[in-house]
C-alpha positions as a LaTeX table, in Angstrom:
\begin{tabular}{lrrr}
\hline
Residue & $x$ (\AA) & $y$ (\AA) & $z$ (\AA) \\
\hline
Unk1 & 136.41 & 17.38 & $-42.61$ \\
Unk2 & 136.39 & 13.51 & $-43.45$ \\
Unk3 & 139.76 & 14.06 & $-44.69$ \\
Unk4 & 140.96 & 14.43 & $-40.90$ \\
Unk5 & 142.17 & 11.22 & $-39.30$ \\
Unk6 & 140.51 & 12.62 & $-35.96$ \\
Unk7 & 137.01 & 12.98 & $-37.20$ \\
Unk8 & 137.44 & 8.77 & $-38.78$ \\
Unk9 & 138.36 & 7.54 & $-35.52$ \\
Unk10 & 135.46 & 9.67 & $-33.44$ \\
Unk11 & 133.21 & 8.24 & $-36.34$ \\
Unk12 & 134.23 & 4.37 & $-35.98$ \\
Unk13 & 134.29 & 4.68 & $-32.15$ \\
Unk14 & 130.96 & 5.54 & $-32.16$ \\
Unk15 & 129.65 & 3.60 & $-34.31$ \\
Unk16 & 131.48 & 0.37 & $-32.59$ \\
Unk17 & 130.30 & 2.06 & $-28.99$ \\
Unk18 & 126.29 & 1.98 & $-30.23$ \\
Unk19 & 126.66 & $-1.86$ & $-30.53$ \\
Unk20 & 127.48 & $-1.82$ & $-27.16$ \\
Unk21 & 124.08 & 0.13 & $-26.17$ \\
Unk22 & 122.06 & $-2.58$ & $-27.92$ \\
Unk23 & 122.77 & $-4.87$ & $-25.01$ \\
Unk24 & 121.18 & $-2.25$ & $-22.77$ \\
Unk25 & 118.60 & $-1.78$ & $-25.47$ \\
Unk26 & 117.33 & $-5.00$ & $-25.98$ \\
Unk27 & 117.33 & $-5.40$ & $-21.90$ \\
Unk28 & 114.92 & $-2.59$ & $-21.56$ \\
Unk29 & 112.50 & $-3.73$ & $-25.31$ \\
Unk30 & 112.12 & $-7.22$ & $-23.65$ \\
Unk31 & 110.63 & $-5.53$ & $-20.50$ \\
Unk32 & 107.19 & $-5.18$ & $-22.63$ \\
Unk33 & 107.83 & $-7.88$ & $-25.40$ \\
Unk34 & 109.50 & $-11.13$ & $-25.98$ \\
Unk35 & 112.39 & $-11.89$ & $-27.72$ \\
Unk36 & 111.13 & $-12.73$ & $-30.95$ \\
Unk37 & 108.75 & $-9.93$ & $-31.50$ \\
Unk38 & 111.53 & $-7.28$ & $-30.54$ \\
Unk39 & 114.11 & $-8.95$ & $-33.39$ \\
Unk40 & 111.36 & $-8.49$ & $-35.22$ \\
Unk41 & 110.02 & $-4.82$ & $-34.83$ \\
Unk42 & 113.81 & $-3.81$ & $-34.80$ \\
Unk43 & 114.71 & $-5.09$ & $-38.50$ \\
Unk44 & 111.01 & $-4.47$ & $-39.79$ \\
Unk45 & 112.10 & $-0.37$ & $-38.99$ \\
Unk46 & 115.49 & $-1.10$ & $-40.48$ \\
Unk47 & 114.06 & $-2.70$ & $-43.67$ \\
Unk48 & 112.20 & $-0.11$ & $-43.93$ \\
Unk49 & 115.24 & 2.55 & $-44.24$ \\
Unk50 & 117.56 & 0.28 & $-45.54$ \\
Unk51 & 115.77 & $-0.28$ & $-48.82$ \\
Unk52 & 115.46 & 2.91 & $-49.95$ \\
Unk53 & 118.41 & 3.84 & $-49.00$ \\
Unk54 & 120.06 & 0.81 & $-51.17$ \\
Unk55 & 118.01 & 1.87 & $-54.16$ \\
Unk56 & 119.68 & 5.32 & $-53.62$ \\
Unk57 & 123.35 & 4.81 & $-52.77$ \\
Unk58 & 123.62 & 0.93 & $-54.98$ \\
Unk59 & 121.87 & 2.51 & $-58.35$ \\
Unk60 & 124.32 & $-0.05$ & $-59.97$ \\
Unk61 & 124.03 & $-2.79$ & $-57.90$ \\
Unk62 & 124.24 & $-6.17$ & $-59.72$ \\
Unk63 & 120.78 & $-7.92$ & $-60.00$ \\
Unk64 & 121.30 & $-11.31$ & $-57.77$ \\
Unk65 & 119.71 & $-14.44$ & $-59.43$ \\
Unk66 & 119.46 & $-17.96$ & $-58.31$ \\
Unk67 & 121.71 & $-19.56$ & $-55.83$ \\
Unk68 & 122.15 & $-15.96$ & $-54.73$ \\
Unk69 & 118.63 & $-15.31$ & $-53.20$ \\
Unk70 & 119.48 & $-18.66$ & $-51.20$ \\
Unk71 & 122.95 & $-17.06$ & $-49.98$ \\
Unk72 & 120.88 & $-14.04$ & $-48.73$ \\
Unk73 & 118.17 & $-16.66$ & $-47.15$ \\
Unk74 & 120.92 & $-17.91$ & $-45.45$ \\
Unk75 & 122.14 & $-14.82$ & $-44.48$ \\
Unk76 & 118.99 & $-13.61$ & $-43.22$ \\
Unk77 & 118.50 & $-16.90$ & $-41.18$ \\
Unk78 & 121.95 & $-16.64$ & $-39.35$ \\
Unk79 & 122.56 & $-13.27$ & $-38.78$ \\
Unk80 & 119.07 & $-11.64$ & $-38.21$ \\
Unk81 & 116.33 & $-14.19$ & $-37.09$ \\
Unk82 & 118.53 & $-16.83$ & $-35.21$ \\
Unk83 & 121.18 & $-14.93$ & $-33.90$ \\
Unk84 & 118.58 & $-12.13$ & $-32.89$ \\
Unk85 & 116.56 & $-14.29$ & $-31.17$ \\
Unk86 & 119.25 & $-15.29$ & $-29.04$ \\
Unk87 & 120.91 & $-11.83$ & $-28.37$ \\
Unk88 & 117.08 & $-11.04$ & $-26.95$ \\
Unk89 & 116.91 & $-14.02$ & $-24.85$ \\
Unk90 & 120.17 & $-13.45$ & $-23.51$ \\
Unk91 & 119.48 & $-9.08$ & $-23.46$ \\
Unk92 & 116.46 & $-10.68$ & $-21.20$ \\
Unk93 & 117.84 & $-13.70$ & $-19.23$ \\
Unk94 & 121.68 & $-13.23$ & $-18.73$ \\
Unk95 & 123.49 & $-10.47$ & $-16.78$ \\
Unk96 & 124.69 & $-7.64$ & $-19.95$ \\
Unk97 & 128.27 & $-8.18$ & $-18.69$ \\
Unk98 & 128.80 & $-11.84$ & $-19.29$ \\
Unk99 & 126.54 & $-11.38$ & $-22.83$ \\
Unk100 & 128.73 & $-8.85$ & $-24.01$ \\
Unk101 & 132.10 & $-9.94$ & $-22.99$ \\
Unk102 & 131.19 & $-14.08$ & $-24.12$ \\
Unk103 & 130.23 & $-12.68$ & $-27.46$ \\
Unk104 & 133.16 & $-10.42$ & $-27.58$ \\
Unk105 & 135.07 & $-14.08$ & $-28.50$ \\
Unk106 & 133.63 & $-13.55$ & $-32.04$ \\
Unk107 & 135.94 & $-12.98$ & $-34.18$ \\
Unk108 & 138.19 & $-15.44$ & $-33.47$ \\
Unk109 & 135.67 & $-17.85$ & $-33.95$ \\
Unk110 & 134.97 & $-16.00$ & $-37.07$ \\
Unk111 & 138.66 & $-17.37$ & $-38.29$ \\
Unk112 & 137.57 & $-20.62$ & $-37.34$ \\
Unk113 & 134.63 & $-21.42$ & $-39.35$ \\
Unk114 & 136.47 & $-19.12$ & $-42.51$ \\
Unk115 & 138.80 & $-22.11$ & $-42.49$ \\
Unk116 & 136.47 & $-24.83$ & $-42.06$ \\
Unk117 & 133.99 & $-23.75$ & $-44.91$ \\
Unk118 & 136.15 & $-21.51$ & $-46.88$ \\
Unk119 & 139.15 & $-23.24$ & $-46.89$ \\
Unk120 & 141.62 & $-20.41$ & $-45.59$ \\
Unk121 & 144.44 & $-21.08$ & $-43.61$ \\
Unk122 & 145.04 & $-20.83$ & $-40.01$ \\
Unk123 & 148.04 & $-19.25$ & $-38.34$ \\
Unk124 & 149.98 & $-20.26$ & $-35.15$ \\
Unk125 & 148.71 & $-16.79$ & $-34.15$ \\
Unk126 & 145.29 & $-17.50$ & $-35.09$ \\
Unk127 & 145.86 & $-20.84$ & $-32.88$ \\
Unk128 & 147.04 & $-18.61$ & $-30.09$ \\
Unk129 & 144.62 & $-16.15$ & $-30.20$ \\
Unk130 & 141.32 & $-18.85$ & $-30.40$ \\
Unk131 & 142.75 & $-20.43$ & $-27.24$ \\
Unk132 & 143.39 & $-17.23$ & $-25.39$ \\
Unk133 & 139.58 & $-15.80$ & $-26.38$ \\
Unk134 & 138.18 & $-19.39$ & $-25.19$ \\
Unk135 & 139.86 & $-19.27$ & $-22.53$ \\
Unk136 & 138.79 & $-15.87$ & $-21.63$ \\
Unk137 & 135.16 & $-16.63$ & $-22.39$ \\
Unk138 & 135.11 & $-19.70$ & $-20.14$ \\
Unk139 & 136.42 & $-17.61$ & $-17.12$ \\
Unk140 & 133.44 & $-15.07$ & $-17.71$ \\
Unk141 & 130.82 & $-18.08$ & $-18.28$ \\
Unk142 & 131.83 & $-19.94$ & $-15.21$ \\
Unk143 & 132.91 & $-16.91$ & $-13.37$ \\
Unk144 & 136.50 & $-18.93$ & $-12.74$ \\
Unk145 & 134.92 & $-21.44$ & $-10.76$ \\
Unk146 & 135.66 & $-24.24$ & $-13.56$ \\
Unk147 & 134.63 & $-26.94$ & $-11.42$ \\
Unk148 & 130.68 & $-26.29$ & $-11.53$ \\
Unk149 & 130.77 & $-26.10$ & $-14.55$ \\
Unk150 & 132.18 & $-29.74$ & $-14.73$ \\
Unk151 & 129.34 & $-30.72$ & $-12.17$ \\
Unk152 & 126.15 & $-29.06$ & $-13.48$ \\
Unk153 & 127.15 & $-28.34$ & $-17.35$ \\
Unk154 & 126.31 & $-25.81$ & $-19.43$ \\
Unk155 & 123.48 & $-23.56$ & $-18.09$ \\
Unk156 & 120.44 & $-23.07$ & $-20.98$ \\
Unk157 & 121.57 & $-19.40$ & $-21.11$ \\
Unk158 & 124.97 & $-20.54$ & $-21.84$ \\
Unk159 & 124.47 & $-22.36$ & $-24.68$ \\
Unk160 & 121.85 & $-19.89$ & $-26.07$ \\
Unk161 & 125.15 & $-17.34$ & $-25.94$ \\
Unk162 & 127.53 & $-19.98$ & $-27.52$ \\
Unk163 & 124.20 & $-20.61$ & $-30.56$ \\
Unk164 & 124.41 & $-16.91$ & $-30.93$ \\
Unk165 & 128.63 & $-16.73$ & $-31.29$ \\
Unk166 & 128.21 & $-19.35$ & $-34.02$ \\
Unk167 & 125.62 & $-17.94$ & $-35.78$ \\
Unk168 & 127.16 & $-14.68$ & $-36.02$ \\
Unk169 & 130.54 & $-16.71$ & $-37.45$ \\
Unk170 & 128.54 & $-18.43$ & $-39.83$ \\
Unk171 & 126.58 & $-15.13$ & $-40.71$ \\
Unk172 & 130.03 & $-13.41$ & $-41.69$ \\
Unk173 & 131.73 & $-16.04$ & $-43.28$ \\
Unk174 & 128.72 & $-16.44$ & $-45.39$ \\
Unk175 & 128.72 & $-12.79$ & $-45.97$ \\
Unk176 & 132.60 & $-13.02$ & $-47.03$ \\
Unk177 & 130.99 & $-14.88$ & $-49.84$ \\
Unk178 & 127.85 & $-12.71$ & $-50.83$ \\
Unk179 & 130.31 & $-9.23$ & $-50.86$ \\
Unk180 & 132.48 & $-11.30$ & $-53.69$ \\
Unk181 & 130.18 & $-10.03$ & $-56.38$ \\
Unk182 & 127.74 & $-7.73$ & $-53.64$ \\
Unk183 & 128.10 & $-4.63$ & $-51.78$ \\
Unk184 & 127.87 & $-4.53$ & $-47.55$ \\
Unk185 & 124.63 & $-2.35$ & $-47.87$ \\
Unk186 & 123.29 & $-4.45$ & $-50.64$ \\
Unk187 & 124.06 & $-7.80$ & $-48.74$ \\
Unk188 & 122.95 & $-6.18$ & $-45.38$ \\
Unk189 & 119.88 & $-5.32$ & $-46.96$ \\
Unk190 & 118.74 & $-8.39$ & $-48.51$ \\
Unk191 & 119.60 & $-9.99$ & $-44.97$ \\
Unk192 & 117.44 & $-7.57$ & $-42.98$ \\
Unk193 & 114.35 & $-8.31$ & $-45.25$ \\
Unk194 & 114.70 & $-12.26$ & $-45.38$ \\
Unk195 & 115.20 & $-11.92$ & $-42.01$ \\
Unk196 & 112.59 & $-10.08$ & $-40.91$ \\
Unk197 & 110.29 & $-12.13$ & $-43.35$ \\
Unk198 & 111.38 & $-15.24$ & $-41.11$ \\
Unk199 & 110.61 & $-13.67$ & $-38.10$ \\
Unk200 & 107.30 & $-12.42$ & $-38.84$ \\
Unk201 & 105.16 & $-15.23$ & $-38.23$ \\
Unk202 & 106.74 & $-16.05$ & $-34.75$ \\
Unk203 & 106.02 & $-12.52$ & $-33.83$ \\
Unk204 & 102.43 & $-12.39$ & $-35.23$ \\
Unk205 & 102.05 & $-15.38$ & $-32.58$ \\
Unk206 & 103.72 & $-14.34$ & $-29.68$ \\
Unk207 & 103.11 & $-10.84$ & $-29.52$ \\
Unk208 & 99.29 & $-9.63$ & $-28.19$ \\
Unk209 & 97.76 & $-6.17$ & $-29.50$ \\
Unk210 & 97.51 & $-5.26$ & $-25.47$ \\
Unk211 & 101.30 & $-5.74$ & $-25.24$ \\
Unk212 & 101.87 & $-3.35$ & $-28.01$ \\
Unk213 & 99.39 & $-1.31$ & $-26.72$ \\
Unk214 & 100.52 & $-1.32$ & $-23.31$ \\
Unk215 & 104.69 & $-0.77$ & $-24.34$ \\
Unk216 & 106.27 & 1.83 & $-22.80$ \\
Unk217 & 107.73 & 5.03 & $-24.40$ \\
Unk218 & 111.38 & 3.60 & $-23.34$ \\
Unk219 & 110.47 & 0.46 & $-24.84$ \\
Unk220 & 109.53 & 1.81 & $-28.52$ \\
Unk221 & 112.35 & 4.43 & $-27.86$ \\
Unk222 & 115.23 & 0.96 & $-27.45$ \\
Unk223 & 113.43 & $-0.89$ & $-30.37$ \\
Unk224 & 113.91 & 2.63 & $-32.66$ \\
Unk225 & 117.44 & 3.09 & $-31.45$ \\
Unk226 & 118.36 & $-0.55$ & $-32.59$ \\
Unk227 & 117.02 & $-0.26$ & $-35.60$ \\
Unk228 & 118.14 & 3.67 & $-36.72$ \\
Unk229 & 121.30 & 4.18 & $-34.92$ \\
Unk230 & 122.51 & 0.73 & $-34.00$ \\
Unk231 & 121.54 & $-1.04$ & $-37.50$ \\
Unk232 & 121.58 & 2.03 & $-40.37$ \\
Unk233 & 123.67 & 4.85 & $-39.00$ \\
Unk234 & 126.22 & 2.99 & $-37.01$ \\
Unk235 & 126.68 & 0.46 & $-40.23$ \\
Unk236 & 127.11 & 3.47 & $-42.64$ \\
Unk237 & 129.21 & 5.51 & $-40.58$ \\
Unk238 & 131.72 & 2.13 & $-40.01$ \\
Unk239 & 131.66 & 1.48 & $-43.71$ \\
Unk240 & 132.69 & 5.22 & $-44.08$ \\
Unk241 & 135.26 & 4.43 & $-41.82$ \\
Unk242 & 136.52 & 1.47 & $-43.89$ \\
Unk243 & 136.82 & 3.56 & $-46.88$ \\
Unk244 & 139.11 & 5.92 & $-45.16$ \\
Unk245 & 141.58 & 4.20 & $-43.13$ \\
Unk246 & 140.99 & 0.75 & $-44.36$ \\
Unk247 & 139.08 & $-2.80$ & $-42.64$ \\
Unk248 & 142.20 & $-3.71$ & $-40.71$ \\
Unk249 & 142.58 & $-0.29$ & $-38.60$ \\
Unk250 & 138.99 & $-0.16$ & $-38.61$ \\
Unk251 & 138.46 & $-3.31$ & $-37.35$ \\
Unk252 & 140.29 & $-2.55$ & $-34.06$ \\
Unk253 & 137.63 & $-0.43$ & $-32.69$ \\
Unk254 & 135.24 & $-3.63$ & $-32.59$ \\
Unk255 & 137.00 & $-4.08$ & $-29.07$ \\
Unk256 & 134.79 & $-0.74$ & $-27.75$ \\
Unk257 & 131.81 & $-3.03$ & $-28.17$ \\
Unk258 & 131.64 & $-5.04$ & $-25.19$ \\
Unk259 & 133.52 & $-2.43$ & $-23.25$ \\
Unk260 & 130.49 & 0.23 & $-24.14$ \\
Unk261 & 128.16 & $-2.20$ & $-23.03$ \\
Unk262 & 130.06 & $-3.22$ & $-19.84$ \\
Unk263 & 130.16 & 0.48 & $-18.80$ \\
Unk264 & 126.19 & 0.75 & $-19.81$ \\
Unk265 & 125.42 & $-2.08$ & $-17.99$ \\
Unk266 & 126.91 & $-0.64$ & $-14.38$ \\
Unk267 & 125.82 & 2.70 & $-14.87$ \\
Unk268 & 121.77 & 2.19 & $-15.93$ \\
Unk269 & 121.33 & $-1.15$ & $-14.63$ \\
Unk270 & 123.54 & $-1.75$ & $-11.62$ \\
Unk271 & 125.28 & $-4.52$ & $-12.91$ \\
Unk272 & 128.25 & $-5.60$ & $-10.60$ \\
Unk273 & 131.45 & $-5.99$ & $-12.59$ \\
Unk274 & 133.47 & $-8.49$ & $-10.87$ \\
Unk275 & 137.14 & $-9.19$ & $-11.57$ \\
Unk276 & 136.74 & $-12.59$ & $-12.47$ \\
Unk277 & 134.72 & $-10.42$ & $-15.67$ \\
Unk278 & 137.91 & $-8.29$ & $-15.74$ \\
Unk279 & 139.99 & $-11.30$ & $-16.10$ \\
Unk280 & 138.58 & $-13.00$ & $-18.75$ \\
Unk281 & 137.82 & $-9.84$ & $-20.93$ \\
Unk282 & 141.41 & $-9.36$ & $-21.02$ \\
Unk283 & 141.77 & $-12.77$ & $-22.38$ \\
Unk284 & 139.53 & $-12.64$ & $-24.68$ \\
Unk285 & 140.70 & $-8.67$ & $-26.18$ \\
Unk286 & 143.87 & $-10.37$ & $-26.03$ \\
Unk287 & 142.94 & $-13.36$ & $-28.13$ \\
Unk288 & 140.90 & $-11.09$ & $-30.62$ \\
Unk289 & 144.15 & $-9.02$ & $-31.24$ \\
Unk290 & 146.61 & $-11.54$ & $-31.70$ \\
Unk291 & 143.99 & $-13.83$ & $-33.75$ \\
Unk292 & 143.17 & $-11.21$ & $-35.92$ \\
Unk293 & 146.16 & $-9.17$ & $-36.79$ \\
Unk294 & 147.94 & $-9.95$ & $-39.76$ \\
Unk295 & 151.14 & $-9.14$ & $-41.33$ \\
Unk296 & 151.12 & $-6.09$ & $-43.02$ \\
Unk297 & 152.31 & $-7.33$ & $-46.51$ \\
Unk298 & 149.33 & $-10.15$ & $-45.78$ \\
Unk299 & 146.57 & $-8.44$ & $-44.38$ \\
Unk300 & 143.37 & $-8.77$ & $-46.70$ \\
Unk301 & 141.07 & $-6.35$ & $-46.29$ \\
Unk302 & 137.49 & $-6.95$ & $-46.13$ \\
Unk303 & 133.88 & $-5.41$ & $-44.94$ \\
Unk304 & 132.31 & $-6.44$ & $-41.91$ \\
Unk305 & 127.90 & $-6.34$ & $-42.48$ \\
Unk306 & 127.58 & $-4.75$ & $-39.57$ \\
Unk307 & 123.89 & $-3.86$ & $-39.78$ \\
Unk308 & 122.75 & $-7.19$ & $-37.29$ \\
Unk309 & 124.81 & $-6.43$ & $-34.47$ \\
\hline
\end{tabular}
């Protein structure tokens, strides 16, 4: 059955689509808590499943020593507490469609930083593709009216989106490093639980007994469904992916992320979708694609961690 190209691709577009629904998730979680507390609840469940199912699946898994428990703090910092906290505030503050398709920019960005810490070189089609997925991602921010932006700068919400794009670039390019000599689910792992360590004292002090007492089933329900579906299954079933078809093809179906949260965001929260929003995410999927495409003979493949979206 996994042999058949049809099942990979319904596999991979699900598992891209469910990062999508954490947008919507994290909307309805910080109903009942705050930001902090529901970054925290949702890796504390995922810890929980992803260790033993690293012990199972990585029985060979190289024992990390040293500087490497510092490359997983760091991991943990960028890519589960900070950039967490941020996706909740914004989940919370900012309108699903402009979260989703601003953060959609990623992976451009992603090329960036890769070249400013590690040193690898940047194409006239990465350059393209940056300034077509900055573009698009200043049309969605400012909703093409450039000129208040000029007036009353950057809105707090706006920069808490553009803290959360770079975390996420640092979090991968740091994670290009850890999978040199680590697995995804090993490095995911280790992130998830230094993460969740870091967040733990926040949460102890922000979050009341009465609020957890007082949470609604749909709020424990979107806290469950980030951590299960949109952190364990959803990263094992794109690794599985991966294996089968390879990180390049796989990577495509990244682009049903913001577009599964766009459509979740009209249909249970009334969202308008304006065609400014239209606009700019076509700038943006159109940046990601050239940016990110490589020539066939040059195309390096690699693993996304995909556990912290």
């Amino acid at each position: 059955m996994m042999n058949k190209p049809w099942v990979i691709y319904v596999m991979l577009a699900l598992a891209t689509s469910s990062w999508g629904s954490a947008f919507i998730a994290g909307n309805y979680a910080t109903r009942d808590f705050e930001p902090i507390t529901v970054a925290f609840l949702r890796f504390f469940f995922a810890a929980v499943i992803l260790l033993p199912l690293m012990w199972t699946m990585e029985k060979n898994r190289p024992r990390p020593h040293g500087k490497d428990w510092l490359l997983f703090a760091a991991l943990g910092f960028t890519g589960i507490a900070l950039y967490n906290i941020c996706f909740f505030i914004a989940t919370k503050e900012a309108p699903i469609v402009k979260s989703s398709l601003f953060i959609a920019s990623n992976p451009v960005l992603i090329i960036l930083v890769s070249a400013l810490f590690l040193k690898e070189k940047i194409t006239g089609r990465n350059v393209i593709g940056l300034a077509l997925a900055l573009a698009g991602a200043a049309v969605i921010i400012t909703e093409g009216n450039f000129l208040s932006l000029v007036r009353a700068g950057f809105e707090p919400i706006d920069l808490v989106l553009l803290t959360a794009v770079v975390c996420w670039a640092l979090y991968s390019v740091l994670g290009k490093v850890a999978m040199q000599k680590f697995s995804p689910l090993v490095c995911t792992t280790y992130a998830v639980v230094f993460g969740t360590i870091m967040l733990m004292p926040l949460a102890l002090v922000e979050m009341t007994w009465d609020q957890a007492a007082n949470a609604t089933l749909l709020t424990w329900g979107s806290i469950l469904h980030m951590s299960i579906i949109v952190s364990v299954v959803s990263f094992i079933m794109y690794y599985q992916g991966i294996r089968a078809i390879g990180a390049g093809k796989a990577s495509l179906f990244i682009n049903l992320m913001p577009v599964s949260a766009v459509i979740l965001a009209v249909i249970l929260l009334g969202e308008p979708l304006l065609p400014v929003h239209i606009a700019g995410a076509l700038l943006v999927f159109a940046g990601v694609t050239i940016g990110t495409r490589a020539k066939k003979q040059k195309r390096k493949a690699s693993v996304p961690m995909a556990a912290a979206k």
